[in-house]
Structure formats: structure tokens, C-alpha cells
NULUMPA-102384 format. One record per residue: residue in one letter; y, z, x of N, C-alpha, C in turn. Coordinates in steps of 0.001 Angstrom, whole numbers, padded with zeros to 6 digits, always signed. Layout:
BEGIN
aYZXYZXYZX
...
This chain:
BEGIN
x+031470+005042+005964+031860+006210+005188+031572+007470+006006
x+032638+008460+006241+032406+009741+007032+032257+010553+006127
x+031207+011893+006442+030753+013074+005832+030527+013743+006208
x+031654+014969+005678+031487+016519+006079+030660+017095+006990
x+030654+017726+007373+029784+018459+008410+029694+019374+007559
x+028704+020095+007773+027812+021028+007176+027586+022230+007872
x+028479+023159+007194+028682+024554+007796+027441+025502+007789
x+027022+026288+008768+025828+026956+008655+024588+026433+008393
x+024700+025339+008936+023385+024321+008758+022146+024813+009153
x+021885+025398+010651+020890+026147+011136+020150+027370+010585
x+021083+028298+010034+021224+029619+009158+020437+029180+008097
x+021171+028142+007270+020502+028011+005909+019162+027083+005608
x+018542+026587+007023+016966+026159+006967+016308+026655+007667
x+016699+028463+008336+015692+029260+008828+015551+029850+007439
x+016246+030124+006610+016776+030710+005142+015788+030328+004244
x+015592+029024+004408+014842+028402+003825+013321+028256+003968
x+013425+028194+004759+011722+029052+005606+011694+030122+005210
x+012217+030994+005927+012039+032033+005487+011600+032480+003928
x+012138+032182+003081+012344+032280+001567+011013+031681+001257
x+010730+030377+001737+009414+029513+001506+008246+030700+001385
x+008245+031094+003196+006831+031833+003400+006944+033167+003074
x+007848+033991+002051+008001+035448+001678+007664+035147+000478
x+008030+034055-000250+007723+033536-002023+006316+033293-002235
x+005460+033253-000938+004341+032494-001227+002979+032953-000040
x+003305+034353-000470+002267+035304+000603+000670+034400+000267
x+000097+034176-000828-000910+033453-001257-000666+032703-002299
x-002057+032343-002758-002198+031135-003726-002000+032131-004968
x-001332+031668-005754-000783+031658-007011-002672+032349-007726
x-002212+033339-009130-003546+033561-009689-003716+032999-010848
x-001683+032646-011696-001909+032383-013142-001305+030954-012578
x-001830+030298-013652-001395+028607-014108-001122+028751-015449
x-000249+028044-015574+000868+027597-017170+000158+025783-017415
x-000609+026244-017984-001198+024467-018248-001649+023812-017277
x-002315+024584-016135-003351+024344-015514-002701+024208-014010
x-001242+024217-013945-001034+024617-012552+000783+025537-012328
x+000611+025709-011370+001934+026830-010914+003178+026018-009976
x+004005+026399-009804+005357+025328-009706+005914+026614-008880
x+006519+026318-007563+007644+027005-006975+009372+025859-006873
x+010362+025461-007139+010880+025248-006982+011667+025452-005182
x+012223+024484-004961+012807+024640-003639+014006+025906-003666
x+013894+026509-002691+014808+027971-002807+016028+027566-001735
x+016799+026634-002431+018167+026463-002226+018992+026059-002868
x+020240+026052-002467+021266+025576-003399+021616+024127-003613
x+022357+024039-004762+022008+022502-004903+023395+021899-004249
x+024387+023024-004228+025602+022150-003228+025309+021905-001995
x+024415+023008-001226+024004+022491+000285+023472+021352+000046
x+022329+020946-000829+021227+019665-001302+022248+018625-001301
x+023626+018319-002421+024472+017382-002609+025170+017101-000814
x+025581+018278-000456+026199+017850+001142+025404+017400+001885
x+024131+017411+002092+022707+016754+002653+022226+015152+002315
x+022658+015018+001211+021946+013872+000323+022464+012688+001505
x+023510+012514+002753+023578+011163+003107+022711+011297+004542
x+022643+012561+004867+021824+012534+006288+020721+012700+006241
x+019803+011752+006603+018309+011676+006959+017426+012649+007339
x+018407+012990+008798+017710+014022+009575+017801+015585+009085
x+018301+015976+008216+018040+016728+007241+017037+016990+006377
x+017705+015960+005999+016551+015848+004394+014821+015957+005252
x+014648+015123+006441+013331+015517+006732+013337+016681+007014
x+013992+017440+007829+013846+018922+008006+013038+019786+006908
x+013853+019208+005942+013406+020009+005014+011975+019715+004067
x+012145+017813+004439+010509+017781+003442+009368+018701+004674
x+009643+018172+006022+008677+019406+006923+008490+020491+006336
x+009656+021320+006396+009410+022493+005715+008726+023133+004211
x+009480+022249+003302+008003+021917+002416+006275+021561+002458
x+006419+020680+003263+005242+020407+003679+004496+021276+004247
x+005488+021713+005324+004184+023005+006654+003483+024291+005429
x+005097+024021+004271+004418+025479+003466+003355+024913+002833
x+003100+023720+002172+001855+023415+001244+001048+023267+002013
x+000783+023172+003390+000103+023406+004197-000782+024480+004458
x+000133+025115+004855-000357+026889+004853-001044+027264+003879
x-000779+026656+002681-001043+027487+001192-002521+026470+001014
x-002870+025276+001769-003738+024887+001464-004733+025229+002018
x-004380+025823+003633-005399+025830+004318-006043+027853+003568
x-005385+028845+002588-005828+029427+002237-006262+029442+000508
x-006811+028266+000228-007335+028092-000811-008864+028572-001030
x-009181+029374-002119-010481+029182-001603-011565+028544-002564
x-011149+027756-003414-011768+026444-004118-011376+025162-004070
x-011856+024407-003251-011597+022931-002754-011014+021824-004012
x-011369+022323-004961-010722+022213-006339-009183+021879-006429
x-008400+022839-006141-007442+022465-006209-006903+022279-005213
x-005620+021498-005616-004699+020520-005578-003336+021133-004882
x-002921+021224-003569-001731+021513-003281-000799+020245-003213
x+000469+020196-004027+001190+018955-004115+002504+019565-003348
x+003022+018526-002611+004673+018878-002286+005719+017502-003120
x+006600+017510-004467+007024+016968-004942+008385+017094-004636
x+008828+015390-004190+010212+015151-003708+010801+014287-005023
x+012025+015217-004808+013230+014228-005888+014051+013497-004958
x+014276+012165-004895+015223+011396-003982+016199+011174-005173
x+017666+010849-004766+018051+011346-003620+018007+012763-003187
x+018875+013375-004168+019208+014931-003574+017869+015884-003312
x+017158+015613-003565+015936+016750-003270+016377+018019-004126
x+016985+018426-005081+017450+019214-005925+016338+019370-006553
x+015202+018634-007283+014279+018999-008258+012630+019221-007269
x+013117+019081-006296+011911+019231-005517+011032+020769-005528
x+009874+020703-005062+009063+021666-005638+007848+021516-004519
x+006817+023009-005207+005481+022954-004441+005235+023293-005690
x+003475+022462-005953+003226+022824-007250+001513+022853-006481
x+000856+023632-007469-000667+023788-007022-001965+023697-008475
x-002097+022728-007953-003018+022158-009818-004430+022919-009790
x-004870+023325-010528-006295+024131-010889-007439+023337-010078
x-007134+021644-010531-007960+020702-009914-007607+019497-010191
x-008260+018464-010026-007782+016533-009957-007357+016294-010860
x-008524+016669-012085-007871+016498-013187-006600+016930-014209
x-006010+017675-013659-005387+018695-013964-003578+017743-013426
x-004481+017557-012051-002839+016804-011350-002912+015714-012176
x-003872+014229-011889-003929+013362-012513-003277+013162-014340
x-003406+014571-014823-002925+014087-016240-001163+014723-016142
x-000546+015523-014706+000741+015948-014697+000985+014571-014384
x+000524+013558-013674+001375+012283-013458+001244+011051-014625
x+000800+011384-015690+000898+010456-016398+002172+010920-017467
x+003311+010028-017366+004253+010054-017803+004596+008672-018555
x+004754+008843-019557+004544+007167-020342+005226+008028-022145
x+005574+008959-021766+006408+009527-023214+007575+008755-023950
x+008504+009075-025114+009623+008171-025283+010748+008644-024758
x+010791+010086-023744+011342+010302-023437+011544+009980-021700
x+010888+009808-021437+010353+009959-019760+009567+009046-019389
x+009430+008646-018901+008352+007799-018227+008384+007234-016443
x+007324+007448-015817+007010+007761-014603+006205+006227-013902
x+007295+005157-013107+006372+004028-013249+006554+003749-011271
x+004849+003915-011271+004342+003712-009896+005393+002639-008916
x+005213+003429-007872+005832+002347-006644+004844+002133-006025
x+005129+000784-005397+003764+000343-004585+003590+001418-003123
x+002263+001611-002575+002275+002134-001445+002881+001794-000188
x+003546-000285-000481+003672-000898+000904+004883-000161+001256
x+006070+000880+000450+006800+001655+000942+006654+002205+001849
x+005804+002682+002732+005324+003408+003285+006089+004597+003685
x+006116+005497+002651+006914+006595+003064+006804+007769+003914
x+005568+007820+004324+004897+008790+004812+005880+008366+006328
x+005511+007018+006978+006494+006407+008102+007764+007048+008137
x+008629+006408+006891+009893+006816+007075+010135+008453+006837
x+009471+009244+006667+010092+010419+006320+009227+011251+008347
x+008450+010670+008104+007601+011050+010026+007047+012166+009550
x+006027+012355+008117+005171+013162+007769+003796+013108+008239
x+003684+014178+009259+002396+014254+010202+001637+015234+009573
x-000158+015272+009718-000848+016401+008835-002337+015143+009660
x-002775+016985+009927-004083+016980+010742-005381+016662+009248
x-004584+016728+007894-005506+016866+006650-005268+015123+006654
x-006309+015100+005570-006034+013409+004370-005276+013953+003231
x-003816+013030+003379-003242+013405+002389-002791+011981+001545
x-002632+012271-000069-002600+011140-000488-000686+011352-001046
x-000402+010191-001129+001476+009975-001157+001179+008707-002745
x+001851+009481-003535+002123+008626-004842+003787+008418-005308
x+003968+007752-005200+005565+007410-005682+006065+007000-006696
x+006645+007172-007830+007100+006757-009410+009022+007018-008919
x+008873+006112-010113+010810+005804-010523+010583+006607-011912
x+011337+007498-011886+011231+008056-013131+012679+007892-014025
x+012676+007910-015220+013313+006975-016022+013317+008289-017508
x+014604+009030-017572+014673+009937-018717+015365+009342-019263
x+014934+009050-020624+015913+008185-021581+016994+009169-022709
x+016658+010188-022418+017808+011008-023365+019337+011448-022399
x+018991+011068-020792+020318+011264-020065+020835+009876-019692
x+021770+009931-019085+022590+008687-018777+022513+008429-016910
x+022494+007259-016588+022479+007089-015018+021050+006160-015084
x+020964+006504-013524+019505+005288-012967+018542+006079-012694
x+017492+005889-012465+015885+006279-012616+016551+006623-011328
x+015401+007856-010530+015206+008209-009519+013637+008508-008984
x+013844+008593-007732+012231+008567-007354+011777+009981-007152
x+010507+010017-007133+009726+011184-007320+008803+010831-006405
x+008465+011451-005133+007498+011247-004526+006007+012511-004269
x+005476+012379-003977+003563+013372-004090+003060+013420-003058
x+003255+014478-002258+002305+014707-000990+001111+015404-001699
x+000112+015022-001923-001505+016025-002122-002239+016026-001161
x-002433+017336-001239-003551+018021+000255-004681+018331-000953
């Protein structure tokens, strides 16, 4: 199967950087139920024209990543929780989210509602491999199939970088 080439490809993931590290001079002060959420600052048709190439899509979890990075290494309570959350395929719902503390993340991943529900993938995925996510920190990688029962289609995965 052949796919489009992707116009302004370079432009729109300095764009994206860019946008990352201007949105997010520091750590967040208010939390909405104990933590703060940036959404990915792009469009979701570039995201859909992306969804079959690899070497993309990592581009961009890097770029997510280097930012929860940054934002972790200026935390100044060991407390919390910098997460980088991937939506596979499209990376459309993807996010940086920053939890107050453990407990705080630990009860955002329990998903077991009648609407939703969030059910673990094993670690032998090893996704950290396939995506070539490098970090001088210990970071922990949690993976769920998530499963909304009020829309129509197949579960998709949700993956958890925590610094």
C-alpha cells in the first residue's frame, strides 16, 4: 500500500517543538483533580497522514518525551509525576500530563467504569525497544487497550512514559 508524502513535514515538527517548549515555560501551579494535562499541539490531519510511518510517529513521541523531560528535570517536589501519554494508532489523544504525586497517577489509571475500561498489556511488548525511547532517568512504561463502550470500533492502546 503507497502513502502520500507529507507536505511540510520538517516545518511542522520544528512547529511542534517549538509550541511544546513556549506552552510549557514551567511546571504547571493548578491541578483539576490532582493533576494538569497539555494535549499534543497539532493537527489531527497531519496525525491521520502520519499514522502509517514509523519514523515519524517516533519523532514525535521524542519530542514529547525530551519535553516531559525538561519539565521533570525542573520539578521541585520529587512527588510528582511527569507522564508522556500515547494514543496508538494516530497519536491524536496524546498528551503530557503531570500528577501532584503516585497516588494521584495510580488512581488516573484505574479504569474499570461501564463506560471505559483500561486493561493492562503485558510488559513483554517491549515498547520502550520499538519506539528507541532513550532517558538518562528510570522510567516506568504501562500499556492498557482501552475499550469505550458508548462508541463503536476496536479498543486502542494507550501507552505511559513516567519520569
Amino acid at each position: 500500500m503507497r502513502h502520500r508524502k507529507v507536505r511540510g513535514l520538517k516545518r511542522k515538527l520544528s512547529r511542534l517543538q517549538r509550541n511544546m517548549q513556549e506552552n510549557h515555560h514551567g511546571l504547571p501551579t493548578e491541578f483539576h483533580d490532582g493533576y494538569w494535562y497539555a494535549k499534543i499541539p497539532v493537527g489531527q490531519t497531519f496525525l491521520l497522514d502520519i499514522q502509517h510511518s514509523a519514523r515519524i510517529k517516533q519523532t514525535i513521541i521524542h519530542t514529547l518525551f525530551d519535553e516531559a523531560t525538561r519539565l521533570a528535570k525542573r520539578r521541585v517536589d520529587e512527588q510528582m509525576r511527569i507522564v508522556v501519554l500515547l494514543d496508538f494508532p494516530t497519536l491524536w489523544n496524546s498528551e503530557i500530563l503531570v500528577f501532584q504525586n503516585e497516588e494521584v497517577l495510580q488512581i488516573f489509571m484505574r479504569r474499570d467504569k461501564p463506560h471505559q475500561k483500561w486493561i493492562p498489556i503485558p510488559y513483554v511488548r517491549t515498547f520502550i525497544n520499538q519506539w528507541g525511547v532513550r532517558s538518562d532517568q528510570d522510567i516506568r512504561v504501562y500499556g492498557f487497550e482501552e475499550w469505550i463502550f458508548d462508541e463503536e470500533g476496536e479498543g486502542r492502546e494507550v501507552w505511559m512514559l513516567v519520569q
